[in-house]
C-alpha distance (Angstrom), angle and dihedral (degrees) to the residues before:
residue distance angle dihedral
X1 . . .
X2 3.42 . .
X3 4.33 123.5 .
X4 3.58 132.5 143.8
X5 3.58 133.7 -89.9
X6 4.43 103.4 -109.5
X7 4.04 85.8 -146.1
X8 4.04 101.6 140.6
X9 3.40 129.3 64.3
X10 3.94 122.0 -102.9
X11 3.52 86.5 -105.4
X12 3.98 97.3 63.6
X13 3.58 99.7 38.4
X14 3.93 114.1 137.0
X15 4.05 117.2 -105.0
X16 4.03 106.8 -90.0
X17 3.66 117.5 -114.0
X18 3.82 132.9 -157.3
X19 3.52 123.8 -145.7
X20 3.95 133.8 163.6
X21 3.49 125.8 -117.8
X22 4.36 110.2 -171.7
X23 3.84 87.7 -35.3
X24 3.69 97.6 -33.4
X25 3.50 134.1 115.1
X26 3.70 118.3 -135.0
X27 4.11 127.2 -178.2
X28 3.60 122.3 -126.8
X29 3.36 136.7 175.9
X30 3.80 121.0 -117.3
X31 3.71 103.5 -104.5
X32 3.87 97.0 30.7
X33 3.69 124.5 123.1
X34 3.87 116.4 -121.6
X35 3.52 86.3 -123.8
X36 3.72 92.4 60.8
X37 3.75 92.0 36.5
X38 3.73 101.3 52.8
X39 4.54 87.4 47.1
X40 3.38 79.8 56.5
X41 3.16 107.5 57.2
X42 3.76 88.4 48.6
X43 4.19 99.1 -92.0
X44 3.58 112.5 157.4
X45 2.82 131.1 167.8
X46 4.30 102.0 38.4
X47 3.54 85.0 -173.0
X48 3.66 163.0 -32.8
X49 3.75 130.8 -102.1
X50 3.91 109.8 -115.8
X51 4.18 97.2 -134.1
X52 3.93 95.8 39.8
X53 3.89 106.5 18.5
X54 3.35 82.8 -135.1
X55 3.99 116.0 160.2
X56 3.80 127.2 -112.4
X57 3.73 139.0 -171.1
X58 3.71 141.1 -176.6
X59 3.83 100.6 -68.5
X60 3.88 104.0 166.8
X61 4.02 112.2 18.5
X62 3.61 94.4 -148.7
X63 3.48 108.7 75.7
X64 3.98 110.0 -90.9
X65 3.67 111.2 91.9
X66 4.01 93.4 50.0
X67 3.94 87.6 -158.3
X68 3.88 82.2 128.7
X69 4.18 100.4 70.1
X70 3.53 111.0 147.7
X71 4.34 128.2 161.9
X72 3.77 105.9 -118.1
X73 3.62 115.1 -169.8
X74 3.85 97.5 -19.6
X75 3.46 91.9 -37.9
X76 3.76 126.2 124.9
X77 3.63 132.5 -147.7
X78 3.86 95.9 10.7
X79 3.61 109.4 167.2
X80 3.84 107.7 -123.5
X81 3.28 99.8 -152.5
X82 3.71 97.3 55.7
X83 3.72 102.8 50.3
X84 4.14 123.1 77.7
X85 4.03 112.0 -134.6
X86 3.55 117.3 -112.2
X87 3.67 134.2 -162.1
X88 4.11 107.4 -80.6
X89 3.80 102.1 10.7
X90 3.68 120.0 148.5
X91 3.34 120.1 -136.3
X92 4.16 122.5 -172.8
X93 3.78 119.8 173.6
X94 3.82 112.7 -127.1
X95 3.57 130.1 -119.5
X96 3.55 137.6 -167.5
X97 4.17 120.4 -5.2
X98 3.98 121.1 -20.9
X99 3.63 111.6 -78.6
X100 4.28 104.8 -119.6
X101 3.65 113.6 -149.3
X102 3.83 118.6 -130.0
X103 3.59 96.8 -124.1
X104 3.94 83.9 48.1
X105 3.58 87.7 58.1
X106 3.94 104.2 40.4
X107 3.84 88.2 58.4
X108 3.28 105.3 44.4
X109 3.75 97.4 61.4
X110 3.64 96.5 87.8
X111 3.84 131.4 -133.3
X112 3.55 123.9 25.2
């Protein structure tokens, strides 16, 4: 479905990265979104929606669609397609509704 175009010579390939996806380890290149990383690696689904369960995918690759949430590092709702892998990052595909922390939600009620 999705592989990358071998255009440069051995000799100017980027560094190769490793990065963990739910206990995996997945190769990147340095310089590769995770979005591009992960559909290479054969990732699909990124995730489901939370009413429907219904599957999404990268659809745009530039940041407007935001089929391509993943949690990187703790972090929720990171768009995949607008972050760069780095060496070590941990990737997990989400599932279900966002998780709401309780200190989130004890400060956000307002007014005391």
């Amino acid at each position: 479905m999705f592989k990358p175009i071998d255009a440069l010579p051995t000799a100017e390939l980027p560094a190769t990265l490793s990065i963990e996806l739910e206990g995996r380890i997945v190769t990147a290149s340095a310089g590769q979104t995770l979005a591009t990383a992960l559909l290479g690696a054969g990732v699909v689904p990124f995730r489901r929606t939370a009413v429907s369960s219904a599957p999404r995918a990268p659809l745009c690759l530039m940041g407007v669609c935001f089929d391509c949430l993943v949690e990187v590092d703790g972090a929720q709702n990171v768009q995949s397609c607008m972050v760069e892998v780095r060496q070590g990052m941990q990737v997990r595909l989400p599932t279900g509704a966002r998780r709401v922390d309780a200190t989130v939600s004890d400060t956000a009620g307002g007014a005391a």
